[in-house]
LONU-701835 format. One record per atom (N, C-alpha, C): x negated, y negated, z; residue in one letter. Coordinates in pm, whole numbers, padded with zeros to 5 digits, always signed. Atoms other than C-alpha are relative to their C-alpha. Layout:
BEGIN
XYZA ...
END
This chain:
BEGIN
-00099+00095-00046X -02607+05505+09299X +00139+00054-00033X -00144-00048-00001X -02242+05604+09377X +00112-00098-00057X -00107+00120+00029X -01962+05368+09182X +00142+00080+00051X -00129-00064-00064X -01611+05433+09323X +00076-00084-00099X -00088-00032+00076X -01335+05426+09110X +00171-00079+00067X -00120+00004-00079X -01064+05198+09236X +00137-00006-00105X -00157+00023+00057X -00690+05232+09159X +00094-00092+00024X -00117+00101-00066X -00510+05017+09400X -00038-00087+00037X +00013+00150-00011X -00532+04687+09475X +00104-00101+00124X -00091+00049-00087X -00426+04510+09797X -00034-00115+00022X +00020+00151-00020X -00428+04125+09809X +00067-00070+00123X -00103+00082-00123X -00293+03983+10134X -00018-00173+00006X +00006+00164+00063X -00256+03585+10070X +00047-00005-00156X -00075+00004+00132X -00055+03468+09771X -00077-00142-00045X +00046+00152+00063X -00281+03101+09777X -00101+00006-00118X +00070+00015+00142X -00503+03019+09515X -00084+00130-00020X +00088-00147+00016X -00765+03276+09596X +00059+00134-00029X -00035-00129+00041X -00560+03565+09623X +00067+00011-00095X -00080-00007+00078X -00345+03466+09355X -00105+00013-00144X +00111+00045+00080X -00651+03413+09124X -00073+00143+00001X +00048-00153+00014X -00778+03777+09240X +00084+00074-00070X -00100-00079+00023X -00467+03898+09162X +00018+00014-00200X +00014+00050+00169X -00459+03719+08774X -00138+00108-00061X +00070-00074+00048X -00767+03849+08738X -00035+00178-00019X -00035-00198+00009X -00732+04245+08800X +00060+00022-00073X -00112-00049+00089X -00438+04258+08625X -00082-00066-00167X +00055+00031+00098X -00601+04067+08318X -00118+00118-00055X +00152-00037+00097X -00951+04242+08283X +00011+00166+00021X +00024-00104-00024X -00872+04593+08441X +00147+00106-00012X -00077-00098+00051X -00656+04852+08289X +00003+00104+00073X +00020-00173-00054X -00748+05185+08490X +00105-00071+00149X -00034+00022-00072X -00581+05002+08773X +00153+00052+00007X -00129-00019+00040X -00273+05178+08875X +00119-00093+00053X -00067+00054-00067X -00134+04919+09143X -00074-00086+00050X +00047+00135-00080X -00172+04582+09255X +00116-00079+00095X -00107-00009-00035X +00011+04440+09518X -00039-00089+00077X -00012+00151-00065X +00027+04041+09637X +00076+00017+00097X -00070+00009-00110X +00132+04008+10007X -00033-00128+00042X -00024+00128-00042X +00232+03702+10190X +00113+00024+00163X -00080-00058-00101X +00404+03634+10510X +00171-00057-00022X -00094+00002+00009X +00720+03531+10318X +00021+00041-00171X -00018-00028+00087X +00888+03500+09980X -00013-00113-00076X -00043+00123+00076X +00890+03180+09833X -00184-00015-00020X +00120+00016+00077X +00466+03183+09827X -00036+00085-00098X +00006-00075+00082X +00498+03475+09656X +00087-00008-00115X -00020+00043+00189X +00754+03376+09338X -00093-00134+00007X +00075+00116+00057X +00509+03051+09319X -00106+00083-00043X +00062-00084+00079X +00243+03283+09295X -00014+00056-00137X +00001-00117+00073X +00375+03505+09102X +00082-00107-00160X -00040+00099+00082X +00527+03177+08872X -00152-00008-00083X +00104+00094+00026X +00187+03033+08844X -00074+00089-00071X +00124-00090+00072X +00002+03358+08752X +00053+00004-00116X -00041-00007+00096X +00269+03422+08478X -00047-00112-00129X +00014+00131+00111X +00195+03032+08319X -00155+00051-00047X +00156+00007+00069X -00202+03102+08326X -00001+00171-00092X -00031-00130+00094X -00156+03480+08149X +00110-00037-00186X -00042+00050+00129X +00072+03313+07897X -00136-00095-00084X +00093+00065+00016X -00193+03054+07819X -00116+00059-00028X +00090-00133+00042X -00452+03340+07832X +00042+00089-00185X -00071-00092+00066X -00185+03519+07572X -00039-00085-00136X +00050+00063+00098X -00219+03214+07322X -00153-00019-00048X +00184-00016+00058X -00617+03242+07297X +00023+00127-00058X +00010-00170+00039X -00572+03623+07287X +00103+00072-00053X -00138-00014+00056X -00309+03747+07072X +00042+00168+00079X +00031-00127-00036X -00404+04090+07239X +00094+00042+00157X -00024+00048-00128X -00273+03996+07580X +00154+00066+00020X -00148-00026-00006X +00055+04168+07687X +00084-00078+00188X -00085+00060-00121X +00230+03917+07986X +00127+00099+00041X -00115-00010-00012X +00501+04112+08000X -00018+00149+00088X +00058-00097-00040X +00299+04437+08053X -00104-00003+00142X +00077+00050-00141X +00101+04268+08341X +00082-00058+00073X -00073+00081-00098X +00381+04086+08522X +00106+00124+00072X 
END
């Protein structure tokens, strides 16, 4: 069995789902060199990109390990 090795990360949708894919890559996967939330404007994307920040903080207080600042 062949595993592939991904680096980049392309999310098109900023709504819950993709925003929720997006939280999660950046949270659990380190080897990742790029992730990259698309939308067809700007305003779903800072809510997005608001909303992922609150649940990664919240993540940060369970896990003292957690760098928000390094994932945002």
């Amino acid at each position: 069995m062949n595993a592939y090795k991904v680096e980049n990360l392309l999310v098109i949708g900023s709504g819950l789902m993709g925003s929720g894919i997006v939280q999660s890559a950046a949270h659990n996967n380190r080897n990742l060199k790029s992730i990259v939330l698309q939308d067809i404007s700007e305003d779903p994307l800072n809510k997005a990109k608001s909303k992922i920040e609150q649940n990664l903080n919240k993540i940060k207080q369970k896990e003292a390990d957690t760098n928000v600042d390094e994932i945002v």
